[in-house]
Steps between C-alpha positions, in 0.01 A plus 500: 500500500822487742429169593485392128812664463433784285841714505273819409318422842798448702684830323150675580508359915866641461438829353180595734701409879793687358238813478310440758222467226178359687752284714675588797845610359787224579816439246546217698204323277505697198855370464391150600218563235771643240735205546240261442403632211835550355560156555253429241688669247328893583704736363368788671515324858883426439531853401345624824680234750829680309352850604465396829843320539621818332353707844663251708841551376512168353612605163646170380192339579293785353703453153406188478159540527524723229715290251215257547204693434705719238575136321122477496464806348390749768691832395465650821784250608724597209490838631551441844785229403685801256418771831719227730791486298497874408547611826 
């Protein structure tokens, strides 16, 4: 399915080496996996490569992520967008 480029696949590769679920755990690839997907217009995988640019430090980067997937209606991103410029 990933190499047909199903976005669900590459948001599921991304999900199960960020928990270590029946992969080795990296964040290296479940980013890589995240990023790809995102590219394809996944709103959750935006969302999570603005979680993990959030971790970083990287908030600028991290908000957009989130004005991106919150434009494609993921309303986890509208509440992380109103938590950054709350605090």
């Amino acid at each position: 399915a990933v190499e047909l480029g199903s976005t669900e696949a590459l948001f599921s590769l991304g999900n199960a080496y960020h928990e270590g679920d029946g992969v080795q755990q990296d964040k290296a690839k479940a980013v890589e996996f995240f990023a790809k997907a995102a590219m394809e217009g996944h709103a959750g995988s935006r969302f999570n490569l603005g979680c993990f640019e959030e971790q970083k430090g990287n908030h600028d980067r991290a908000v957009r992520h989130f004005l991106i997937s919150a434009k494609m209606g993921d309303n986890d991103s509208v509440e992380s967008i109103k938590r950054a410029f709350m605090a």
